[in-house]
C-alpha positions, 0 to 999 in steps of 0.5 A: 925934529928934522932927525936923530942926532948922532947918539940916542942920548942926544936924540933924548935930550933935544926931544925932551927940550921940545916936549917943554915946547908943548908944556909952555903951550908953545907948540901941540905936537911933536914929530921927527923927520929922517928916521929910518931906524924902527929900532931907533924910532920905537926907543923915542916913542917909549922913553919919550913923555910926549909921543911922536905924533908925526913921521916923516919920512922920504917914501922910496925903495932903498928904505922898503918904503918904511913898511915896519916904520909905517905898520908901527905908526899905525898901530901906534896912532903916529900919522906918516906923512912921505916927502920926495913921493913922486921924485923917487917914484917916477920911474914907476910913475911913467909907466903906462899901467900907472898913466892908463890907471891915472887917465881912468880915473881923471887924474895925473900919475902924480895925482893918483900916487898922492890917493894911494898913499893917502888910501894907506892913510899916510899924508904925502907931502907937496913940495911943488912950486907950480900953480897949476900941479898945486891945484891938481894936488889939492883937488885930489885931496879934496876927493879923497876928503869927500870920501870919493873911493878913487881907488875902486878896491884892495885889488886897485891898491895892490896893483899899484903897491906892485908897480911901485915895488913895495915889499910885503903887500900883505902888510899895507895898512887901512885896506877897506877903509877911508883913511883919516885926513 
């Protein structure tokens, strides 16, 4: 679903449509896009009979980066998948901290942002048309697939959730294990 509608009763009634989707066997899961309300997201997911099994949600500062949103996923098994990652995020990303962090690691900032939030288990959405950059994300993902540990500890990860500006680091989920692609 690309977002709630305009009223929670809505939202219910085009969510109960496609869970028949998934009862004909016409599709295997559900999700939502462009839901920032938790309070909205957590109605859903407890009156819906077949659960969200994605969020997915633009990953930038004016939502605090989804912290609640992202903690209930995770506590629920609902996978957050970001879009708009790197758009929103360039100011951090140009930083010299972050392309030092990059060079170090043998990656583009671009490419190190997609490991942290993949090392927060999340999946960030690749919207690039370009060749090139869509190799170097794939690489990457490739990496952290292979168990590669780009980020070398919790340190590394919160330093980065620091420059980014994510609100209650104690809260980042997965810190000190291999997120699950």
């Amino acid at each position: 679903m690309h977002g709630p509608m305009s009223t929670h009763e809505d939202t219910m009634k085009v969510w109960r449509v496609f869970e028949s989707f998934v009862d004909d066997g016409r599709v295997r899961n559900l999700g939502i896009s462009n839901c920032y309300d938790l309070g909205e997201f957590k109605r859903i997911f407890e009156e819906a009979r077949i659960k969200p099994a994605v969020l997915q949600n633009r990953f930038y500062d004016q939502s605090t980066f989804d912290v609640e949103l992202r903690q209930f996923c995770a506590e629920h098994g609902v996978k957050y998948q970001s879009f708009w990652t790197l758009t929103a995020n360039r100011n951090a990303l140009a930083t010299p901290e972050v392309r030092d962090m990059s060079i170090s690691k043998g990656l583009s900032p671009q490419t190190l942002m997609y490991a942290f939030m993949m090392r927060l288990g999340h999946t960030p959405l690749d919207g690039t048309t370009d060749l090139g950059h869509m190799e170097e994300d794939v690489a990457v993902m490739g990496r952290v697939q292979q168990g590669d540990q780009i980020f070398s500890d919790d340190d590394e990860v919160r330093r980065m959730a620091e420059i980014l500006g994510l609100p209650e680091l104690d809260k980042l989920p997965n810190l000190g294990s291999s997120p699950d692609l």
